[in-house]
Backbone bond lengths (Angstrom), bond angles and torsions (degrees), N, CA, C in turn:
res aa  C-N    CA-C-N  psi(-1)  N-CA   C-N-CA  omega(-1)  CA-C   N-CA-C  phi
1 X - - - 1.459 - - 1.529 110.24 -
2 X 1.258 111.48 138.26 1.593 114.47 -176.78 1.605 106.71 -95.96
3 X 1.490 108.47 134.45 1.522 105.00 173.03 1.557 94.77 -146.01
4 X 1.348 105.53 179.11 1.582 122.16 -169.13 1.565 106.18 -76.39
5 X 1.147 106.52 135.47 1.914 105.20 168.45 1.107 119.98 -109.11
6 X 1.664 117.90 9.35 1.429 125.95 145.48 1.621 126.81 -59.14
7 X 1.165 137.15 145.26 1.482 124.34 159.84 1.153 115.73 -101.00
8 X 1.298 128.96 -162.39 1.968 139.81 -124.84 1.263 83.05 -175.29
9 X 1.191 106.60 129.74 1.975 111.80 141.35 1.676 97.89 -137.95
10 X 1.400 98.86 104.86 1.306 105.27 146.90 1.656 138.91 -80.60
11 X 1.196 126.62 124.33 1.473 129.66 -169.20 1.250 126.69 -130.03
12 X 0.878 125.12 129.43 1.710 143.08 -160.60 1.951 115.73 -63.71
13 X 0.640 97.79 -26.88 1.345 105.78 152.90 1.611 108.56 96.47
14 X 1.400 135.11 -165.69 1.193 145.43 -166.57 1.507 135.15 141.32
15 X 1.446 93.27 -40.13 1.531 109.97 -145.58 2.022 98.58 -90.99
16 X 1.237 100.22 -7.74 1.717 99.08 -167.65 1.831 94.17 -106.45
17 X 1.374 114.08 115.47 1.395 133.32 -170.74 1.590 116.08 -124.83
18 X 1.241 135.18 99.17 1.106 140.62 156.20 2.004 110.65 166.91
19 X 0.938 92.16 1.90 1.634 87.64 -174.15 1.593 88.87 -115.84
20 X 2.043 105.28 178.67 1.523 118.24 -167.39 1.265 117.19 -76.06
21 X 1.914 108.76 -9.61 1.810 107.39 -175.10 1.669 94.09 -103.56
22 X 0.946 123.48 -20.71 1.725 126.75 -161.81 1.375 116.37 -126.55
23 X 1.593 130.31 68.67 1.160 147.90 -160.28 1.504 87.36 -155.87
24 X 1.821 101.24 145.52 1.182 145.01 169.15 1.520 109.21 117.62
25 X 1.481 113.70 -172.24 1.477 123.38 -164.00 1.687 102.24 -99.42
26 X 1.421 121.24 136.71 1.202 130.78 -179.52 1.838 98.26 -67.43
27 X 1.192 119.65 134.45 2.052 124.84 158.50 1.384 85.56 -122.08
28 X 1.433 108.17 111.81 1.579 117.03 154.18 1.326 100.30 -95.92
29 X 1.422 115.49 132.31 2.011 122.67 158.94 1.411 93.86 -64.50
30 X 1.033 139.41 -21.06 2.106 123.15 176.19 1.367 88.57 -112.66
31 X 1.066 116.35 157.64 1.530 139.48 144.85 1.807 118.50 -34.59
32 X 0.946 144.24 131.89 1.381 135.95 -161.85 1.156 109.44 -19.17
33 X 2.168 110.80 80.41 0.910 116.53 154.86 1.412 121.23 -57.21
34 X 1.261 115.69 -65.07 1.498 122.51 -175.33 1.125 108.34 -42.32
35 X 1.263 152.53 -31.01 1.722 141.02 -170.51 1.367 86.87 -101.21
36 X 1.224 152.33 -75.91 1.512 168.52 -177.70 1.758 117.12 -47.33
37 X 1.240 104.60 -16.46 1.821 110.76 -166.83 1.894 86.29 -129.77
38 X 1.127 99.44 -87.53 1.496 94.45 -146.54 1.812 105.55 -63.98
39 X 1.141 119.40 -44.85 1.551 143.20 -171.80 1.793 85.95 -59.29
40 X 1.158 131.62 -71.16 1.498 144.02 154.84 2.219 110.38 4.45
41 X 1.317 94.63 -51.53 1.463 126.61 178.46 1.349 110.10 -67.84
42 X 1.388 101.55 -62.93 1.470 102.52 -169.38 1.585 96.04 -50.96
43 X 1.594 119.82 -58.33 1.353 129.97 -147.21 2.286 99.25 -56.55
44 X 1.531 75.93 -55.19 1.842 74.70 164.49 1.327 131.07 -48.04
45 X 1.356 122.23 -33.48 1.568 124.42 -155.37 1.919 89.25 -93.24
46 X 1.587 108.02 -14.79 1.774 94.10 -162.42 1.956 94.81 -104.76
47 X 1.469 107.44 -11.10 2.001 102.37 162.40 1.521 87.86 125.57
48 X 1.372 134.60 13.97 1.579 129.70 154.64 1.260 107.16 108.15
49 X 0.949 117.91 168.81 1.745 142.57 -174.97 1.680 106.10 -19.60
50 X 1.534 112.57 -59.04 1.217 115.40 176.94 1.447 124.45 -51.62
51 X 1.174 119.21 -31.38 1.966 123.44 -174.91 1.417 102.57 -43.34
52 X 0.980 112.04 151.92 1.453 128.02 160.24 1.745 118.21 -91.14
53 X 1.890 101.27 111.83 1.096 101.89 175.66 1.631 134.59 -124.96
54 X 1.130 130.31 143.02 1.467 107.58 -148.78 1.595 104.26 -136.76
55 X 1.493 98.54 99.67 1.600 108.92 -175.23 1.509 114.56 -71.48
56 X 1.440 125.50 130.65 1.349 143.52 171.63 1.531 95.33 -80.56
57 X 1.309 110.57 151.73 1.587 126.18 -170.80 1.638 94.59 -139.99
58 X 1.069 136.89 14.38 1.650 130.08 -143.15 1.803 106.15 -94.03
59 X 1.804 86.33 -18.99 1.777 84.48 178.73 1.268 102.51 -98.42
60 X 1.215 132.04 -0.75 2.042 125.37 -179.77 1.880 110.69 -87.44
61 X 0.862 83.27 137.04 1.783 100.00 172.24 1.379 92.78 -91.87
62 X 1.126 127.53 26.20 1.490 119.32 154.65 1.675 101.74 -144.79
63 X 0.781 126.41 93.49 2.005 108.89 -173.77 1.103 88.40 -91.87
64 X 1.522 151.03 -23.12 1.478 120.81 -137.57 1.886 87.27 -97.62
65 X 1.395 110.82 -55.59 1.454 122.79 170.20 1.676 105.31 -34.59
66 X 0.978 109.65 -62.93 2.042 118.96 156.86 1.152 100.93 -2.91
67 X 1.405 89.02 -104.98 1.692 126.51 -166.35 1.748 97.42 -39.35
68 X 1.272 138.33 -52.95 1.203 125.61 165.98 0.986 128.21 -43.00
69 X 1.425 144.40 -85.98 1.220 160.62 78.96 2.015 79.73 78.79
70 X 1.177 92.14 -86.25 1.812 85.42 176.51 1.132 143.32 -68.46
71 X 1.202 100.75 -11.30 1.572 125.85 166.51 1.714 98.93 -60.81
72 X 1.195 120.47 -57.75 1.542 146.53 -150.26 1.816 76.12 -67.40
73 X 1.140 80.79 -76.02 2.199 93.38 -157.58 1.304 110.92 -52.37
74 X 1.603 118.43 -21.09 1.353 113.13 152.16 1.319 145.53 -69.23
75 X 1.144 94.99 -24.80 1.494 124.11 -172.41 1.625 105.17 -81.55
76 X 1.809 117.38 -27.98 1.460 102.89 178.21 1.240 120.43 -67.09
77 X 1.670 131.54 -11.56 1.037 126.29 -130.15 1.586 88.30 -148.59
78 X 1.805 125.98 9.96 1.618 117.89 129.96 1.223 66.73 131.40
79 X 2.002 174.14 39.18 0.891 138.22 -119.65 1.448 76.53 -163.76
80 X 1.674 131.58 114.04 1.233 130.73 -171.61 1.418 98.34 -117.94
81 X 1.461 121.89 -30.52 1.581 128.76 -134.41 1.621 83.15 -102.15
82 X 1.333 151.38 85.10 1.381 139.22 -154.62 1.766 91.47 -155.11
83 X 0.983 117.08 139.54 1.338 140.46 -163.92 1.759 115.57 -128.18
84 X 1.344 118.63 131.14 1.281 84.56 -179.86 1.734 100.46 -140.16
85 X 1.326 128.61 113.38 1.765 130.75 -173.46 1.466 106.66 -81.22
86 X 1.392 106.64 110.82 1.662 116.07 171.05 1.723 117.38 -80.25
87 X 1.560 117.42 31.96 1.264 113.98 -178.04 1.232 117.25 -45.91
88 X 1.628 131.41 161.51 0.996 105.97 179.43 1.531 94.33 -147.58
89 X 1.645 121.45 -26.52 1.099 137.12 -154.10 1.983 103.24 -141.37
90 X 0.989 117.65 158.53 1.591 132.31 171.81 1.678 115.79 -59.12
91 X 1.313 125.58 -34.78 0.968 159.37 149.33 1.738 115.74 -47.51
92 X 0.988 117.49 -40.26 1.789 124.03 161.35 1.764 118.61 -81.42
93 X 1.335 102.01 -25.83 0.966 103.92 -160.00 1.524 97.61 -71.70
94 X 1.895 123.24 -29.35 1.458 112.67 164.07 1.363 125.30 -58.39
95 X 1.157 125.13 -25.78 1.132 119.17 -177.38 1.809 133.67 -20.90
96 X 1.054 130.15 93.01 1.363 129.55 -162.39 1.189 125.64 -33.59
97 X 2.050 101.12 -43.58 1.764 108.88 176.82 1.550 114.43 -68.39
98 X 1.090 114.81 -39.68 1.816 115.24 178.43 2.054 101.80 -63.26
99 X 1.300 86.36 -52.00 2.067 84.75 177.24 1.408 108.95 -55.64
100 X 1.439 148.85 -27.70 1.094 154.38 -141.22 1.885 88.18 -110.49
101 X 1.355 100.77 -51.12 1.813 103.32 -162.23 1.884 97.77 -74.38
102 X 1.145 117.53 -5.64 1.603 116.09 -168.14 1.442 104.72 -93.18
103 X 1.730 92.56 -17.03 1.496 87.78 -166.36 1.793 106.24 -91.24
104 X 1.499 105.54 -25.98 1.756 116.51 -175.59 1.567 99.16 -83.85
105 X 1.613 137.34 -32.76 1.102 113.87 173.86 1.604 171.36 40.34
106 X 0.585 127.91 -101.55 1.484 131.94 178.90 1.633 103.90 92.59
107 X 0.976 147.38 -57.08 1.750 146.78 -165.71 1.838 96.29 -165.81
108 X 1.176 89.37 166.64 1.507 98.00 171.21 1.604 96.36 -151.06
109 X 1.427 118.82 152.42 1.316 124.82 -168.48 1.250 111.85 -128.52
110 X 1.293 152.06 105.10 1.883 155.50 158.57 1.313 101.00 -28.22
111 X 1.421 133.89 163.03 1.436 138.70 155.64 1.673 75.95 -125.59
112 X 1.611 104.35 175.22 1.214 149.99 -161.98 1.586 91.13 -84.88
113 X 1.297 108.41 -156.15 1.364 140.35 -154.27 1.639 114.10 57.53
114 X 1.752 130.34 -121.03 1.028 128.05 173.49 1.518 131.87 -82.74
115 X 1.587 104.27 125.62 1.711 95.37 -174.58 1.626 112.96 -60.81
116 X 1.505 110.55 -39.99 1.755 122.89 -173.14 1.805 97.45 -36.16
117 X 1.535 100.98 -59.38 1.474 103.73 -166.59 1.151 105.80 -31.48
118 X 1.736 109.19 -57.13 1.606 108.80 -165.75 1.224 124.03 -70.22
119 X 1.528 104.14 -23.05 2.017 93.13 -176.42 1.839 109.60 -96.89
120 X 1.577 90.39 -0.82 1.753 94.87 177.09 1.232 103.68 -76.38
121 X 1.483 118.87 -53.02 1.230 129.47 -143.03 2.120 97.20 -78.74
122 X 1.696 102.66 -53.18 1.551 95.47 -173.80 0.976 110.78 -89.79
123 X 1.662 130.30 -4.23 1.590 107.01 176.54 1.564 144.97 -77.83
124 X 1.272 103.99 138.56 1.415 106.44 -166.16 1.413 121.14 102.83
125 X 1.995 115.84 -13.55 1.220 112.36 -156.54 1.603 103.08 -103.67
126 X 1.461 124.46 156.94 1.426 123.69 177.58 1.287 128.33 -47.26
127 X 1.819 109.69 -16.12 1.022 122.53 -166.42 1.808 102.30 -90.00
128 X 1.315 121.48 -7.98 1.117 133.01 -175.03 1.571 113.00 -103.12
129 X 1.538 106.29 -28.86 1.348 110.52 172.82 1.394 122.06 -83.86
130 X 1.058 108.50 -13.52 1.630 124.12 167.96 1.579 114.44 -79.29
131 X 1.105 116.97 -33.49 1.333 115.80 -176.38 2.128 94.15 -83.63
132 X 1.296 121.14 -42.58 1.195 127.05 174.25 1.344 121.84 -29.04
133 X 2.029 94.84 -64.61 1.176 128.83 -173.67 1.797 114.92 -51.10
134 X 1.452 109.15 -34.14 1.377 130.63 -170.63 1.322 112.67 -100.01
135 X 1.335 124.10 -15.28 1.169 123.29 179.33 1.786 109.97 -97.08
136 X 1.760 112.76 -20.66 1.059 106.29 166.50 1.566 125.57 -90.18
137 X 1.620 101.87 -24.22 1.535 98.49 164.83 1.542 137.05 -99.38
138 X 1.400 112.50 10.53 1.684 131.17 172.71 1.474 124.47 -113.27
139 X 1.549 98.30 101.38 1.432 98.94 -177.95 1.642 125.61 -58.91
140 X 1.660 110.01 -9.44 1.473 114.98 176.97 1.503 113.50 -91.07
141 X 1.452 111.71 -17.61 1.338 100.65 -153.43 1.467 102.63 -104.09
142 X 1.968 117.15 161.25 1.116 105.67 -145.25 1.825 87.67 -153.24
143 X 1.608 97.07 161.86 1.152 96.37 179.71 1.443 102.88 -161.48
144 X 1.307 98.27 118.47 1.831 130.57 176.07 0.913 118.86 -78.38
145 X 1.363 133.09 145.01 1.529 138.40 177.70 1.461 114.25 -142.42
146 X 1.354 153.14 110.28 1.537 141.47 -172.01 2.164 85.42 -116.69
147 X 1.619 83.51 130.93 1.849 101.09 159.52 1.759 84.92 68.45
148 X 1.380 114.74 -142.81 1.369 141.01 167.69 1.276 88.89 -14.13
149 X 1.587 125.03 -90.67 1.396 119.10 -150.68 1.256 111.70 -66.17
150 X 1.175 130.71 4.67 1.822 121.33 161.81 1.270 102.80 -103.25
151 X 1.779 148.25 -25.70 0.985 132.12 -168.22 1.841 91.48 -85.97
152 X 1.017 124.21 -22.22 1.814 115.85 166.46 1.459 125.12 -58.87
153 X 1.775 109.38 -5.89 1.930 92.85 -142.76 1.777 87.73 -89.98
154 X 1.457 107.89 -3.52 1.857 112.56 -174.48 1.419 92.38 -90.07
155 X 1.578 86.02 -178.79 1.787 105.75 -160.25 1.749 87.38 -89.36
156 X 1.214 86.05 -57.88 1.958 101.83 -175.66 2.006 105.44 -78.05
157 X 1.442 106.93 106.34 1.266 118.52 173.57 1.255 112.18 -99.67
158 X 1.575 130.13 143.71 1.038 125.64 143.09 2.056 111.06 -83.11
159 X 1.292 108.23 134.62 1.126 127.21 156.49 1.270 149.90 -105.52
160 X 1.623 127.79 -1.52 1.197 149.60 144.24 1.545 118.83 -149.10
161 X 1.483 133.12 146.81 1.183 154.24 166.17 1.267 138.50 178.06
162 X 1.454 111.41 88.66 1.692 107.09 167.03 1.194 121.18 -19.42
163 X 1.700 117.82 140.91 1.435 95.79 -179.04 1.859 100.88 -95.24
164 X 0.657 127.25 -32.26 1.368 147.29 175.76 1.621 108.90 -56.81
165 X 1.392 121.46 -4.58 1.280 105.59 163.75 1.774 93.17 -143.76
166 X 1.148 125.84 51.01 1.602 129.21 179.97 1.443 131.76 -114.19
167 X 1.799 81.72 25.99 1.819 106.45 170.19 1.406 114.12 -101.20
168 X 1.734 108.15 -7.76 1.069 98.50 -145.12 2.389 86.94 -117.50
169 X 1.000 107.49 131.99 1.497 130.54 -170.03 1.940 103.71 -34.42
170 X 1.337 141.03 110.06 1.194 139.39 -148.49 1.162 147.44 111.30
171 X 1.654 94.85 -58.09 1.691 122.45 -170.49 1.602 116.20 -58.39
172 X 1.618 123.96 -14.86 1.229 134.18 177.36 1.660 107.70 -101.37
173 X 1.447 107.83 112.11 1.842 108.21 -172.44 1.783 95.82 -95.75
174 X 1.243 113.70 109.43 1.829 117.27 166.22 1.715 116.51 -83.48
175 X 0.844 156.94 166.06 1.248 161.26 136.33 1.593 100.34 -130.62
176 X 1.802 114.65 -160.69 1.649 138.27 -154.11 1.852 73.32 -109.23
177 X 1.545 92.95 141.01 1.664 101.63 172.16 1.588 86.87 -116.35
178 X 1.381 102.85 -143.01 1.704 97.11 -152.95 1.718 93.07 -104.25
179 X 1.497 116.78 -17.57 0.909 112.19 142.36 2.206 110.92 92.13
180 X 1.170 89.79 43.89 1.446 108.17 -159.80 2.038 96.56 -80.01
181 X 1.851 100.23 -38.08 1.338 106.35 -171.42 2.077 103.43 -129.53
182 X 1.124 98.82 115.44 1.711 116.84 -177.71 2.129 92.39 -69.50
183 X 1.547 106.61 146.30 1.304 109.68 161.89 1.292 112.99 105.97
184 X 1.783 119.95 -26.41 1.343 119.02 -140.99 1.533 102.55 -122.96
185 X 1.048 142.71 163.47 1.347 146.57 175.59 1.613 117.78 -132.28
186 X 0.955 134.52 91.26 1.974 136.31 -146.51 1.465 89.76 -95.77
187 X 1.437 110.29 142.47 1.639 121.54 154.43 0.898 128.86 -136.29
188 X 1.382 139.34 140.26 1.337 125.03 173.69 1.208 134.65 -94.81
189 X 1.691 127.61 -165.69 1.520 142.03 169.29 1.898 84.56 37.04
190 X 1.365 145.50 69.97 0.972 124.48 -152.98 1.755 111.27 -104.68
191 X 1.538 100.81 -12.04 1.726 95.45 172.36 1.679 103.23 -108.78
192 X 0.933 109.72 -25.41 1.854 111.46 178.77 1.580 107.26 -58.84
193 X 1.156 111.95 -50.50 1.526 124.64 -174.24 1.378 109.02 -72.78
194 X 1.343 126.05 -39.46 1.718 138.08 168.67 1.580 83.58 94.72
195 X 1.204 135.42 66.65 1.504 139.67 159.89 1.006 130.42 -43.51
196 X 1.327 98.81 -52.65 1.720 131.35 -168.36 2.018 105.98 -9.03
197 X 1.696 90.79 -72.89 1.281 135.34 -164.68 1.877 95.60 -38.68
198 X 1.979 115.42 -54.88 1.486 112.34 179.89 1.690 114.85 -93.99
199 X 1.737 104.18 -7.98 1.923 81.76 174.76 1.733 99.72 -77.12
200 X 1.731 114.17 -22.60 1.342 99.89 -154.41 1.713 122.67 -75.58
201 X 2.008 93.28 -5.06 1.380 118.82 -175.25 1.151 101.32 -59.29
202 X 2.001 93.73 -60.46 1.883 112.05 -168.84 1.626 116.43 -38.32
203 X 1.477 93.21 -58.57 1.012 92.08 178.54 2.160 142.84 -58.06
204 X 1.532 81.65 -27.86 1.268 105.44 167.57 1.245 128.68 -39.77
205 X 1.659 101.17 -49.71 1.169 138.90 170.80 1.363 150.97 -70.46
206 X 1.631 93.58 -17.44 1.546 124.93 166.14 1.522 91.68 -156.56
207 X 1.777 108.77 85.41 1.585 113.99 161.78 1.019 118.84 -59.80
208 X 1.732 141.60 -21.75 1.235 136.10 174.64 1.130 125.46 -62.26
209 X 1.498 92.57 -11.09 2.062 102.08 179.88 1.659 96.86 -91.13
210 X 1.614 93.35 167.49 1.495 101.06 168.42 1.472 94.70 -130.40
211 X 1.828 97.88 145.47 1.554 96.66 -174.89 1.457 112.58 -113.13
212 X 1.588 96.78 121.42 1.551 100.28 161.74 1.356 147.16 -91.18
213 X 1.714 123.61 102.47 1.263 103.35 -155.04 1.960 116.32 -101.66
214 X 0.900 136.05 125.14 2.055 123.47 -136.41 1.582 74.17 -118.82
215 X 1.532 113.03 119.73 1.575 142.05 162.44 2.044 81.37 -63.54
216 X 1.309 102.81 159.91 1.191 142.61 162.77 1.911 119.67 -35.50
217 X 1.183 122.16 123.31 1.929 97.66 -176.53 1.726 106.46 54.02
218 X 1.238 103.90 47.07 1.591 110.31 178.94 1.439 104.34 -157.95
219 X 1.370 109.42 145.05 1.345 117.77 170.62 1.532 123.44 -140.94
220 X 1.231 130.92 -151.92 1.411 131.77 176.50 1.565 100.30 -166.55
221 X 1.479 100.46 112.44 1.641 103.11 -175.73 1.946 97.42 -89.86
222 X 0.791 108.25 118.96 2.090 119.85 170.81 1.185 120.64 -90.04
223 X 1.449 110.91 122.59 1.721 106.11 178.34 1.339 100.59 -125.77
224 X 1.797 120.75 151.43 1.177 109.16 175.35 1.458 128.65 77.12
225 X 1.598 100.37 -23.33 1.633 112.06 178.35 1.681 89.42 78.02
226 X 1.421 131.61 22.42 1.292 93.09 152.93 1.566 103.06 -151.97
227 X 0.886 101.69 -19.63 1.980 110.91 -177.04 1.936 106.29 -80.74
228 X 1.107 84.83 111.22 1.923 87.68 -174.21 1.840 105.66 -122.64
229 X 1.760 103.27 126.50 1.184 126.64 -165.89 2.065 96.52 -95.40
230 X 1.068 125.40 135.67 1.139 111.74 164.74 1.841 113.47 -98.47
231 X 1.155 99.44 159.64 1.827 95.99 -169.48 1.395 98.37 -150.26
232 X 1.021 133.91 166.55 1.156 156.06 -172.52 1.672 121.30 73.30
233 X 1.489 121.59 -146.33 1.441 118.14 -160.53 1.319 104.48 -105.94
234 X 1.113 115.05 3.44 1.848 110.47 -167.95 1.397 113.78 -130.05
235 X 1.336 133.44 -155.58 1.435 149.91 178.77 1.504 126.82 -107.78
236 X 1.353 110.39 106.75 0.992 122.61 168.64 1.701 133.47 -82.38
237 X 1.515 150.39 106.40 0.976 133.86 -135.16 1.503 94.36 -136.51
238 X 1.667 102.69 131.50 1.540 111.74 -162.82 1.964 80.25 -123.25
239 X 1.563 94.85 109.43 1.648 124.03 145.34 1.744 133.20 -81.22
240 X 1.264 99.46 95.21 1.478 99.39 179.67 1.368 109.58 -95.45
241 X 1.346 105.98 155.54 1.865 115.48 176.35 1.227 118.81 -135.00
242 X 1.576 115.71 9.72 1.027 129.92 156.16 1.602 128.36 -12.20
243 X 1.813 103.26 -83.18 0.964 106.73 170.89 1.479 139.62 -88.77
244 X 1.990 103.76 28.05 1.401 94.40 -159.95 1.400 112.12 -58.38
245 X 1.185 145.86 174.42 1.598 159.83 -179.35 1.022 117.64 -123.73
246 X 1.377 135.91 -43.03 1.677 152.87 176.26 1.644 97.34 -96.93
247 X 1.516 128.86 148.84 1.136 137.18 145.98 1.522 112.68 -163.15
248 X 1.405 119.04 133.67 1.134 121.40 173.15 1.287 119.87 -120.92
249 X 1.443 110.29 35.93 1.695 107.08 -171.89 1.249 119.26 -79.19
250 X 2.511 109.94 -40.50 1.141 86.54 -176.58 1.358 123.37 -100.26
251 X 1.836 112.38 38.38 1.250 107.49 169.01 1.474 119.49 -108.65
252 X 1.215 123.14 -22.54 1.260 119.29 161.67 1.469 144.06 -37.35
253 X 1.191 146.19 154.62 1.497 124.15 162.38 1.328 119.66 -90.78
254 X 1.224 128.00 159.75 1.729 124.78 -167.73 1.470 95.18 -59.90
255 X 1.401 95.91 171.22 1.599 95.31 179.30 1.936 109.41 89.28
256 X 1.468 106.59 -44.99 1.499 100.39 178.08 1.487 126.33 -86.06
257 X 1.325 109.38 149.73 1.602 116.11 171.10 1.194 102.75 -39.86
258 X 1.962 116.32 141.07 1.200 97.73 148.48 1.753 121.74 -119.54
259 X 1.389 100.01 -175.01 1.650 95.64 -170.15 1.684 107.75 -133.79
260 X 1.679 115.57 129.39 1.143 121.77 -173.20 1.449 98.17 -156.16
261 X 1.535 95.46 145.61 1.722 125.69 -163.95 1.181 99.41 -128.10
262 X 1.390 106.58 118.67 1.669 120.14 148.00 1.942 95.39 95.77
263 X 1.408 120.33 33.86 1.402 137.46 162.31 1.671 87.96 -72.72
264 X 1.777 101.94 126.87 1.228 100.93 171.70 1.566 116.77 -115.56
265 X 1.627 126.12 139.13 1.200 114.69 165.54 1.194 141.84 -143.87
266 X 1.631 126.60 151.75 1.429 114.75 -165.02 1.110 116.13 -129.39
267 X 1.327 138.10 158.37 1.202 163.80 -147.51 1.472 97.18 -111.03
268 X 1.720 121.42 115.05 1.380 116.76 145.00 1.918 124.17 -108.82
269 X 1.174 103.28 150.64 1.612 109.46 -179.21 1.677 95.66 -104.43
270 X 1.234 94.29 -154.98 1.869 99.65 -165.74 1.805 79.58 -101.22
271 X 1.124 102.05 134.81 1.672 135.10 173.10 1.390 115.00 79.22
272 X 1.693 109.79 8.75 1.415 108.64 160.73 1.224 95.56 -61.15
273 X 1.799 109.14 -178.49 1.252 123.46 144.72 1.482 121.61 -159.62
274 X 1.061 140.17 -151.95 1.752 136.48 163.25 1.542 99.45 -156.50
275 X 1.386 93.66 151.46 1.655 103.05 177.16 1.882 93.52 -119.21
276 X 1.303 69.51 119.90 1.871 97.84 178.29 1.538 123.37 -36.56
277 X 1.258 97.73 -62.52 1.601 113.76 -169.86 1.874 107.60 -78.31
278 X 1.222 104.62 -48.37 2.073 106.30 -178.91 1.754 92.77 -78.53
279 X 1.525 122.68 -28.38 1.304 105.59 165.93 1.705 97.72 76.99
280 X 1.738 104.83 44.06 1.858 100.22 -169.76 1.948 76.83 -128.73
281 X 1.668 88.61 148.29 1.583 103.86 -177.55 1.784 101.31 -78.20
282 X 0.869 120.01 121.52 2.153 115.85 164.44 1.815 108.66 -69.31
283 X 0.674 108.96 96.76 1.534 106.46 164.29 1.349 117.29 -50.20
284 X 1.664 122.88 -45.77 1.128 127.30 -175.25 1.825 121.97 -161.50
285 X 1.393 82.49 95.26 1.689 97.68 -167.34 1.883 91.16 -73.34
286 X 1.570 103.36 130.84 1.559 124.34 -156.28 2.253 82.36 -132.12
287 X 1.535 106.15 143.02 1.499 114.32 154.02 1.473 106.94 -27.67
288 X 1.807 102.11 -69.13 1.513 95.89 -163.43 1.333 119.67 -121.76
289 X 1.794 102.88 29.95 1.375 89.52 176.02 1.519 104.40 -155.91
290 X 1.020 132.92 170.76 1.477 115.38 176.79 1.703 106.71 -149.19
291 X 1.395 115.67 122.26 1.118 120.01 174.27 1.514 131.75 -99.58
292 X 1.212 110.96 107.70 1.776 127.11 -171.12 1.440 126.15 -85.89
293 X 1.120 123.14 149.82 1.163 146.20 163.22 1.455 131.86 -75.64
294 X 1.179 163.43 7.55 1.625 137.93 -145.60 1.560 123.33 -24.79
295 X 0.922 113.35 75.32 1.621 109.87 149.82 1.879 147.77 -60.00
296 X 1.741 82.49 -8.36 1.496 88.11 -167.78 1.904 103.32 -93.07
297 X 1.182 102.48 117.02 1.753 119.15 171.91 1.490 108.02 -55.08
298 X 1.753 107.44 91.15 1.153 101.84 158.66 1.428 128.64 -86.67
């Protein structure tokens, strides 16, 4: 079976403040975990301080504040070689110097704000197939996403949903994300926001996916596109729909409750993990060894 020998860090987000998806006050349980803990990770997983890394700003209604902001949090942690793309439009995205810097690299990282931006703005474009192209044939190279830019890196995105009305048949809008990992459904800020209610729809809705929803100062490192490490300080929550048995979504009319039996879900801490495809919980993802669970009801 062929899979990617690039990795993924998806991350729950926080750190992007001034626009309508990425507002409120950061509570780290560590002290600037997120610049110091999780960001810390990335820098390890791409060969240390020296790599060349080149943050996208394309989903913030603020990039320039962005692009600082990461400059800063990179910079605590020895990190000089930092790049930062102010795309903003389809039209930038040709730009020769950004196509040229995607290709020399080391990782590239999403900021937050809107996912639409990101799968409007790069999909379909060369500049997306290059990063594709490299992420399936480079076992070093890596690609981060926090808020927005991790709920983009799947095929199946959610792009709008109240959480407060995401019981009810509609209220969760999906489209094509950019589509880095097949199977998966990403969410963010996922216990602050009370999520639960629209990944468990999504998923409802496309049971073949599994939904990941990344608490705050939390992430999910991906290898292979299917083996996922959890990291950081919070809770990560893996929704399967595998085996639902009951569903009444696609008979209802929008607007109605819906109802589903036998939605299963689990709880990850930092060094849990789940493997995507056998759909088995990791108790304890180890260097060289990894110890599993079966969860899936045969």
């Amino acid at each position: 079976m062929q899979f990617a020998k690039g990795k993924l860090i998806a991350i729950g987000g926080a750190e992007d403040k001034g626009t309508d998806l990425e507002t409120g006050e950061i509570h780290r349980n560590n002290l600037n975990f997120f610049e110091l803990g999780i960001l810390r990770r990335i820098v390890e997983e791409v060969g240390g301080p020296a790599s060349r890394i080149e943050v996208i700003t394309t989903a913030s209604m603020i990039p320039v504040e962005v692009g600082e902001n990461y400059l800063s949090a990179f910079g605590k942690i020895g990190c000089t070689n930092i790049g930062v793309m102010n795309i903003r439009t389809r039209a930038d995205v040709n730009n020769d110097d950004y196509m040229q810097r995607i290709r020399q690299c080391d990782a590239v990282m999403f900021s937050g704000g809107n996912q639409l931006r990101l799968s409007s703005i790069f999909g379909g474009t060369p500049f997306l197939e290059i990063l594709m192209n490299r992420y399936w044939d480079e076992p070093t190279f890596l690609v981060a996403g926090t808020s927005a830019g991790a709920m983009a890196m799947s095929n199946t995105m959610i792009y709008e949903g109240n959480a407060t009305r995401a019981h009810l048949k509609g209220e969760v809008k999906i489209t094509t994300g950019l589509g880095f990992i097949d199977d998966v459904i990403i969410d963010s800020h996922f216990e602050k926001r009370g999520r639960f209610g629209r990944l468990a729809q999504a998923v409802s809705a496309n049971p073949s996916c599994i939904g990941i929803g990344l608490g705050e100062d939390t992430g999910m490192l991906i290898t292979e596109g299917n083996k996922m490490e959890a990291i950081g300080s919070g809770l990560v929550m893996i929704i399967d729909g595998h085996d639902i048995r009951h569903s009444n979504i696609a008979d209802i009319p929008d607007g109605n409750p819906i109802s589903i039996e036998n939605l299963k879900v689990h709880f990850c801490e930092k060094g849990n993990g789940y493997m995507v495809k056998e759909r088995t919980f990791i108790i304890e993802v180890k260097e060289n060894a990894v110890v599993k669970k079966q969860v899936k009801v045969e």
